[in-house]
PDB file of N, CA, C and O in Angstrom, chain B, residues numbered from 101:
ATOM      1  N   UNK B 101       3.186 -10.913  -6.112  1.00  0.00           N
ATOM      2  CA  UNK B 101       1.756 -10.876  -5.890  1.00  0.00           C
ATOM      3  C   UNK B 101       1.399  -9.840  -4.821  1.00  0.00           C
ATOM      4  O   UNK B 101       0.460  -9.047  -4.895  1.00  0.00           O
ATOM      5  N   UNK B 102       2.460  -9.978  -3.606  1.00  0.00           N
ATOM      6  CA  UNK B 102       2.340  -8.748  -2.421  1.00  0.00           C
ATOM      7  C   UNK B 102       2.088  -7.576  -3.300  1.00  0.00           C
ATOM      8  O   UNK B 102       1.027  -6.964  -3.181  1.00  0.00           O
ATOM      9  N   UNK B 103       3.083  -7.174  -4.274  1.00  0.00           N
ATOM     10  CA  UNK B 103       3.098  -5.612  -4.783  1.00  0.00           C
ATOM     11  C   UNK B 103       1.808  -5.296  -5.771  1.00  0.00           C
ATOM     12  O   UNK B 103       1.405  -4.154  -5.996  1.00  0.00           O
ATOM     13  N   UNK B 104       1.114  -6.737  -6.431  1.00  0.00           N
ATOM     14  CA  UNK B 104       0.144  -6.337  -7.041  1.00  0.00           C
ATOM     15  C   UNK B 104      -1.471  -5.826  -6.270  1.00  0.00           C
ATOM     16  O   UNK B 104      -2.331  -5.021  -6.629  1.00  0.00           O
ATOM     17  N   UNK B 105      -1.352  -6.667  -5.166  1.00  0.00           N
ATOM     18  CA  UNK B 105      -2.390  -6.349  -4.349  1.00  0.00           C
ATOM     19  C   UNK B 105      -2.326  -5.029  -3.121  1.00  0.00           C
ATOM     20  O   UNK B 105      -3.262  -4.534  -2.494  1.00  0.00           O
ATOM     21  N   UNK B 106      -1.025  -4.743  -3.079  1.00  0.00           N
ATOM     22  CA  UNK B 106      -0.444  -3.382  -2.227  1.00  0.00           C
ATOM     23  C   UNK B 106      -0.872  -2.165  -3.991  1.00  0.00           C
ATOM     24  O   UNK B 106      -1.348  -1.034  -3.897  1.00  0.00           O
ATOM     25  N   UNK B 107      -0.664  -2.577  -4.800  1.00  0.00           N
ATOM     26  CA  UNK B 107      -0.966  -1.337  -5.598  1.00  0.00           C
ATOM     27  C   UNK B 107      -2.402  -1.094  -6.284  1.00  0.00           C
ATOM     28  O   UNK B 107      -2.923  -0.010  -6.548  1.00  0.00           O
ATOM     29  N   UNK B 108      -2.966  -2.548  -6.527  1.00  0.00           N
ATOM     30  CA  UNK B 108      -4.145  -2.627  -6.653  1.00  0.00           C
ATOM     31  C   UNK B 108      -5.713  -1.759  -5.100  1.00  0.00           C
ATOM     32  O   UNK B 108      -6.823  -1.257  -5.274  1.00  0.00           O
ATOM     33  N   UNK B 109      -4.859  -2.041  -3.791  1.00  0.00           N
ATOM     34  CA  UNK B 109      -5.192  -1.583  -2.761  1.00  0.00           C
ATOM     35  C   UNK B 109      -5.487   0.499  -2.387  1.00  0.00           C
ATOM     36  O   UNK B 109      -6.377   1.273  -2.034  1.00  0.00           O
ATOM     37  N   UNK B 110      -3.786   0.488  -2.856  1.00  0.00           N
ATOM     38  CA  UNK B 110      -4.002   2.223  -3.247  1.00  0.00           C
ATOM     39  C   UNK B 110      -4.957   2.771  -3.902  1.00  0.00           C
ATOM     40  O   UNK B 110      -5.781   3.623  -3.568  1.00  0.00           O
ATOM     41  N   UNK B 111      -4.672   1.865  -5.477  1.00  0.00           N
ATOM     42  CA  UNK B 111      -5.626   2.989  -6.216  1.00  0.00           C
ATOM     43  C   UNK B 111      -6.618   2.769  -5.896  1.00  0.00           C
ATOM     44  O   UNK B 111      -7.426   3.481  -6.493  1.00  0.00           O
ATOM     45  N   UNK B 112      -7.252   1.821  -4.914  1.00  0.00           N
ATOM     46  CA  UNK B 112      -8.851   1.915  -4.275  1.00  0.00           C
ATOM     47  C   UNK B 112      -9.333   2.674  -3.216  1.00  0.00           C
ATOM     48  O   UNK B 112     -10.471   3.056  -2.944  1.00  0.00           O
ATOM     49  N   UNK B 113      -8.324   2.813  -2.701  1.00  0.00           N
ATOM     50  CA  UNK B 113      -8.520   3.535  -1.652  1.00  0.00           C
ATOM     51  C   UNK B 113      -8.509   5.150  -2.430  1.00  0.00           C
ATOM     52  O   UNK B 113      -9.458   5.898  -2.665  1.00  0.00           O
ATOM     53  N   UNK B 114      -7.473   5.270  -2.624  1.00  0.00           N
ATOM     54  CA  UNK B 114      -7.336   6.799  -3.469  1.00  0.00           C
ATOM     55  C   UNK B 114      -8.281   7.522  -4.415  1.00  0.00           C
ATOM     56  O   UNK B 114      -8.439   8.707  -4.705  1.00  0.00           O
ATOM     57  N   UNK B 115      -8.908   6.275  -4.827  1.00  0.00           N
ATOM     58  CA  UNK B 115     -10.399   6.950  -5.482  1.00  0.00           C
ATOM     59  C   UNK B 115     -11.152   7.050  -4.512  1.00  0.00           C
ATOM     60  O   UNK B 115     -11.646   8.177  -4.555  1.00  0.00           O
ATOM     61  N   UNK B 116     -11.670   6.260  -3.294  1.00  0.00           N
ATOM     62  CA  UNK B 116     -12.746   6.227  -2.397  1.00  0.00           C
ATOM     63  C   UNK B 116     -12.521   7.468  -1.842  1.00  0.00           C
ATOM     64  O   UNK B 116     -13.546   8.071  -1.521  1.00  0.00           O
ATOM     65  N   UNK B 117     -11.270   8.128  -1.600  1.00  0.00           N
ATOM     66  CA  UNK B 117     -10.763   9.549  -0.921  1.00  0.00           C
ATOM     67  C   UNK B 117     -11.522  10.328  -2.063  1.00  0.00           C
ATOM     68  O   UNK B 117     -12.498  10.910  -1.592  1.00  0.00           O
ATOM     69  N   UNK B 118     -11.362  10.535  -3.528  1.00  0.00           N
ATOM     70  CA  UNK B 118     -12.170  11.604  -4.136  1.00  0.00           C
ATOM     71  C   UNK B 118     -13.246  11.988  -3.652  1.00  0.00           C
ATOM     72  O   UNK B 118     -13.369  13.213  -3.639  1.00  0.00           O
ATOM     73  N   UNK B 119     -13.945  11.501  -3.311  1.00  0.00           N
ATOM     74  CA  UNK B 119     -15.283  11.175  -3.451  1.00  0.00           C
ATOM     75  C   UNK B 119     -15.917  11.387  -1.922  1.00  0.00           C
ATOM     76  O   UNK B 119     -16.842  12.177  -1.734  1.00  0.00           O
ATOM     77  N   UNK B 120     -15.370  10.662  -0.936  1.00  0.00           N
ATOM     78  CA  UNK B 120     -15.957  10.504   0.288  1.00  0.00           C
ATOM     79  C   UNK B 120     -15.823  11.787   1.083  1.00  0.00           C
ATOM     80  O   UNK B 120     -14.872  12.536   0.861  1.00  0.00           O
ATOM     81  N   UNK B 121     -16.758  12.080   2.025  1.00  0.00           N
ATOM     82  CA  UNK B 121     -16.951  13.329   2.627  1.00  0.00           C
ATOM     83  C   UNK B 121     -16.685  13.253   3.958  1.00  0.00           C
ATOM     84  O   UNK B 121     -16.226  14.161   4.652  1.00  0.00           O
ATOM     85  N   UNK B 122     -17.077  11.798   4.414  1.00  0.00           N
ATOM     86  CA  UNK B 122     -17.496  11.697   6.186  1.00  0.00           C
ATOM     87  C   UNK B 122     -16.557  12.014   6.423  1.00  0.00           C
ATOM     88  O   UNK B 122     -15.770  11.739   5.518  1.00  0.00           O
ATOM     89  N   UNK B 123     -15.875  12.777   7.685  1.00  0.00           N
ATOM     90  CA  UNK B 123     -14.220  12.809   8.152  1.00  0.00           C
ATOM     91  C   UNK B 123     -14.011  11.590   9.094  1.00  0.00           C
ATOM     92  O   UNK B 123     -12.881  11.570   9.582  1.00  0.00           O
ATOM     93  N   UNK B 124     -14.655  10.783   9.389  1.00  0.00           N
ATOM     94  CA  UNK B 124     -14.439   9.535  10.198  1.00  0.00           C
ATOM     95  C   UNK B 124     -14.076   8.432   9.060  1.00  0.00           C
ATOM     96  O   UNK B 124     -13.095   7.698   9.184  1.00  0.00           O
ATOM     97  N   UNK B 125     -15.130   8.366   7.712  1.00  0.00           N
ATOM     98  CA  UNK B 125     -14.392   7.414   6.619  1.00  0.00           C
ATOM     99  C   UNK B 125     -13.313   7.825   6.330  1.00  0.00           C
ATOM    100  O   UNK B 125     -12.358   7.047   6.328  1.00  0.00           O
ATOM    101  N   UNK B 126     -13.176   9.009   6.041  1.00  0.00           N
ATOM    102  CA  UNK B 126     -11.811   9.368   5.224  1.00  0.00           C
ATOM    103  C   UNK B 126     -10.509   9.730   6.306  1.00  0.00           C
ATOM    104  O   UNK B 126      -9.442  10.189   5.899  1.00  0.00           O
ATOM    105  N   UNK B 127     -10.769   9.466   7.610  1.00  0.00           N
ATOM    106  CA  UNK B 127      -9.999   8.789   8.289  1.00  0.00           C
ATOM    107  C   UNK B 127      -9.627   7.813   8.313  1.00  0.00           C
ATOM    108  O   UNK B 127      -8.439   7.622   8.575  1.00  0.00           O
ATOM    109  N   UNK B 128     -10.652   6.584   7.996  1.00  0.00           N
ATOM    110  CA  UNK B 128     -10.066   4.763   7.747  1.00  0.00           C
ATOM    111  C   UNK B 128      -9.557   5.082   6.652  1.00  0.00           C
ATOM    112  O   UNK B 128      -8.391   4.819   6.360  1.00  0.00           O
ATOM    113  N   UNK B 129     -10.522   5.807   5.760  1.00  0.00           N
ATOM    114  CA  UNK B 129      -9.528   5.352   4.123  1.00  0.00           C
ATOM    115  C   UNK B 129      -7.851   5.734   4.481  1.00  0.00           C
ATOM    116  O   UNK B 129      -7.005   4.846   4.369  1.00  0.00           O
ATOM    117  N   UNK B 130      -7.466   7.148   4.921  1.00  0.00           N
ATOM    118  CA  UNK B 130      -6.844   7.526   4.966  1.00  0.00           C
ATOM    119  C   UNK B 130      -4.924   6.412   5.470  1.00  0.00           C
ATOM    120  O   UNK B 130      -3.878   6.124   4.889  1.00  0.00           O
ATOM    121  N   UNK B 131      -5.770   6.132   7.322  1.00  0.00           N
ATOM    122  CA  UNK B 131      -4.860   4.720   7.696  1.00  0.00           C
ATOM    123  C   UNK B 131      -4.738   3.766   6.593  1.00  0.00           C
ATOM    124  O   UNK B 131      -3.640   3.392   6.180  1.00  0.00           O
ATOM    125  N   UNK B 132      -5.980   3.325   6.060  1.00  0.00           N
ATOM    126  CA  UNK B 132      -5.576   2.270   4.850  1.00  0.00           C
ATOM    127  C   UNK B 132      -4.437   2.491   3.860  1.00  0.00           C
ATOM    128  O   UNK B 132      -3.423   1.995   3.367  1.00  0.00           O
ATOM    129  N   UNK B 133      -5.079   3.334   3.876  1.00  0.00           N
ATOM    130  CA  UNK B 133      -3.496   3.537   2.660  1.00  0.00           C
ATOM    131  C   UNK B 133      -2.182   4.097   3.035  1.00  0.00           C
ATOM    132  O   UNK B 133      -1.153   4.191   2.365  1.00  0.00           O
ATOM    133  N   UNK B 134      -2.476   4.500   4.429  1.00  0.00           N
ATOM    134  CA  UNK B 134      -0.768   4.362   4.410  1.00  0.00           C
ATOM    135  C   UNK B 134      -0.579   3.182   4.676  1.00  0.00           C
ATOM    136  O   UNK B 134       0.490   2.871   4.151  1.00  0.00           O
ATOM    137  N   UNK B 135      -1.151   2.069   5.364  1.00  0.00           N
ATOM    138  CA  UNK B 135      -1.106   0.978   5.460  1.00  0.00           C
ATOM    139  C   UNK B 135      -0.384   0.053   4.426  1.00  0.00           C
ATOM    140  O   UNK B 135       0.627  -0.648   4.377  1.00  0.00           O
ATOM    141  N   UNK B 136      -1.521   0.448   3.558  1.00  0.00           N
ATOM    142  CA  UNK B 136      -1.007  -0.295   2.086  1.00  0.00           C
ATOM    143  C   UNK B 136       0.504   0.233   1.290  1.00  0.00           C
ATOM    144  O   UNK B 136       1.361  -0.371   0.645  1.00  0.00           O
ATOM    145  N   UNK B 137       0.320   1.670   1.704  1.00  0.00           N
ATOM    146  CA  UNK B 137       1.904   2.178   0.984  1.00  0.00           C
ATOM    147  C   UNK B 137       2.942   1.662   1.965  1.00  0.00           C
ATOM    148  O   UNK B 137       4.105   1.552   1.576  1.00  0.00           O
ATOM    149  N   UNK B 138       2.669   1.397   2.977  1.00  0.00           N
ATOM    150  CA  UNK B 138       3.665   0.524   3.657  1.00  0.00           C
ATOM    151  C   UNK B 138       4.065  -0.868   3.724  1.00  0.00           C
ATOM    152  O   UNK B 138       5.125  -1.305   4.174  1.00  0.00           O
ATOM    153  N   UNK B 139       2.927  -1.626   3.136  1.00  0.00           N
ATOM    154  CA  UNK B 139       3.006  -3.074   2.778  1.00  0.00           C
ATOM    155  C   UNK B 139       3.851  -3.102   1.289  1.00  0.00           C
ATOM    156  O   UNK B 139       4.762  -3.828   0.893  1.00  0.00           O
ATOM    157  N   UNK B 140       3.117  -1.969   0.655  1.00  0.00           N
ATOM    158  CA  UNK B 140       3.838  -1.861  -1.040  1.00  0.00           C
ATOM    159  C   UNK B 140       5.329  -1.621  -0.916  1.00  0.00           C
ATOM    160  O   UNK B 140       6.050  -2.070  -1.807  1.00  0.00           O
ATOM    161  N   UNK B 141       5.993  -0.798   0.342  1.00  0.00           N
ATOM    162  CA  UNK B 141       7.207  -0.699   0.622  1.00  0.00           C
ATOM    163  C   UNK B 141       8.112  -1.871   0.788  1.00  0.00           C
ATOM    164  O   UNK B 141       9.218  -2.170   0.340  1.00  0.00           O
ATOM    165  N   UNK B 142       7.156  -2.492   1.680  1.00  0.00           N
ATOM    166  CA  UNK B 142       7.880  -3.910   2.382  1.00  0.00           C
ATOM    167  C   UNK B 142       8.233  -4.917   1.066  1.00  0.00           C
ATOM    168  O   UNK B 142       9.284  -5.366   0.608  1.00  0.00           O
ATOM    169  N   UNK B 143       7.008  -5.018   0.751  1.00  0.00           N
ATOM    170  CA  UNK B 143       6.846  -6.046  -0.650  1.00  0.00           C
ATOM    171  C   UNK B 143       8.256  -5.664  -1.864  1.00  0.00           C
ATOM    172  O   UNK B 143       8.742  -6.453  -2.674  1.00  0.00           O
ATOM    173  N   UNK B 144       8.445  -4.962  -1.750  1.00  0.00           N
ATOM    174  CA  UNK B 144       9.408  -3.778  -2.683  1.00  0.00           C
ATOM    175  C   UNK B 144      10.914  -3.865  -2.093  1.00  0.00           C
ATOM    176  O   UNK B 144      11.949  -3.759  -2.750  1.00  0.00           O
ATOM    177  N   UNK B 145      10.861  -3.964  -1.460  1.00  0.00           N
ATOM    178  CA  UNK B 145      12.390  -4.097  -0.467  1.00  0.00           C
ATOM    179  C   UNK B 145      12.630  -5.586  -0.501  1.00  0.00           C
ATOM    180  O   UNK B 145      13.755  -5.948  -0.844  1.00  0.00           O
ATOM    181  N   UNK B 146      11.815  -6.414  -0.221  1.00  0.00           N
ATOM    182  CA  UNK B 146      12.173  -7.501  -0.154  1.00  0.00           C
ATOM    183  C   UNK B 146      12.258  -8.307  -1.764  1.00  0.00           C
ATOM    184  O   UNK B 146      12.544  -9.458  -2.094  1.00  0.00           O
ATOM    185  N   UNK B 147      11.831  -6.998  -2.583  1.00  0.00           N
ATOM    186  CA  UNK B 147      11.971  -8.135  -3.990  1.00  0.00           C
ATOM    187  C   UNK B 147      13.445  -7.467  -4.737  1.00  0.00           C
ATOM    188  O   UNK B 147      13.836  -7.644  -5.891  1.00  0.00           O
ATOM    189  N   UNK B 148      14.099  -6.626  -3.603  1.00  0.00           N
ATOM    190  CA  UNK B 148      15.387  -6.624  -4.301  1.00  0.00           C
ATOM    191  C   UNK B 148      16.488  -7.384  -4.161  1.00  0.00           C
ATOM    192  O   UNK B 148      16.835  -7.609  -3.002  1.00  0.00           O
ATOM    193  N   UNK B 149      17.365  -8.006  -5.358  1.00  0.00           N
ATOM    194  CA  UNK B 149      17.943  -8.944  -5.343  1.00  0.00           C
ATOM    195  C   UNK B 149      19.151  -8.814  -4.458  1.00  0.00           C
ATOM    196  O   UNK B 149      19.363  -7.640  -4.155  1.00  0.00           O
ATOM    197  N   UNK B 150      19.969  -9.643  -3.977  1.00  0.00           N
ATOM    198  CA  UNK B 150      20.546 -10.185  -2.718  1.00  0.00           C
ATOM    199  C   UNK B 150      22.081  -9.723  -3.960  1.00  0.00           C
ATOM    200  O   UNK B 150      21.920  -9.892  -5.169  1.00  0.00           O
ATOM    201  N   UNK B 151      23.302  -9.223  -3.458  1.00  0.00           N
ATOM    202  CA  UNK B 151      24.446  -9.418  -3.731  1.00  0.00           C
ATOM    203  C   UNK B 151      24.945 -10.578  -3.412  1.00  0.00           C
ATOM    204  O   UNK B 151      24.052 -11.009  -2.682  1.00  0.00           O
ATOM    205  N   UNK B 152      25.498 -11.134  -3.437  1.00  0.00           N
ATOM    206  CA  UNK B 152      26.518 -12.049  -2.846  1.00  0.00           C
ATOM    207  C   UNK B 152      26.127 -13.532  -2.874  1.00  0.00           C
ATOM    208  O   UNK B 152      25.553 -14.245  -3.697  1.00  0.00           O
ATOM    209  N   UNK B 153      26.693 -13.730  -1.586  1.00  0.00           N
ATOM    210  CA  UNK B 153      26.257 -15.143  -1.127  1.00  0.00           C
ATOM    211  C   UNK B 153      25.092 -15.517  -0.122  1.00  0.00           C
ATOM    212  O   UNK B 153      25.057 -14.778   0.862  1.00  0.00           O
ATOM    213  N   UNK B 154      24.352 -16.283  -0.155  1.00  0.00           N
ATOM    214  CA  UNK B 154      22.794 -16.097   0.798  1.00  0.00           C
ATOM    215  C   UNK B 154      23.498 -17.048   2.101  1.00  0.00           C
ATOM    216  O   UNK B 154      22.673 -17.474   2.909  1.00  0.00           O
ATOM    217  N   UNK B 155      24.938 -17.400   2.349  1.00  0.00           N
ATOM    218  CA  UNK B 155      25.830 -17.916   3.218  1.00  0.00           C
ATOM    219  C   UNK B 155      25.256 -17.245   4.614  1.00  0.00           C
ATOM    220  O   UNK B 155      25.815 -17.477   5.686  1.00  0.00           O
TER     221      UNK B 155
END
């Protein structure tokens, strides 16, 4: 669910960047989404499966 709402998050932000002009918005947009490409990272790392024993 993390990775659907980390990717659902990008492509919102990434359109709001087409479009937006202010350089102060497209500064937040900007943090946001690395934000989010960093949550989408986390979410992503942690859904890879474990070798071994969880011992």
């Amino acid at each position: 669910m993390q990775r659907f709402v980390a990717r659902q998050n990008i492509a919102h932000y990434r359109h709001l960047l087409e479009t937006e002009q202010d350089p102060a918005k497209r500064a937040k947009l900007e943090r946001l989404l690395s934000e989010a490409n960093a949550q989408l990272d986390d979410a992503e790392a942690g859904a890879t499966p474990k070798s071994g024993s969880d011992d």
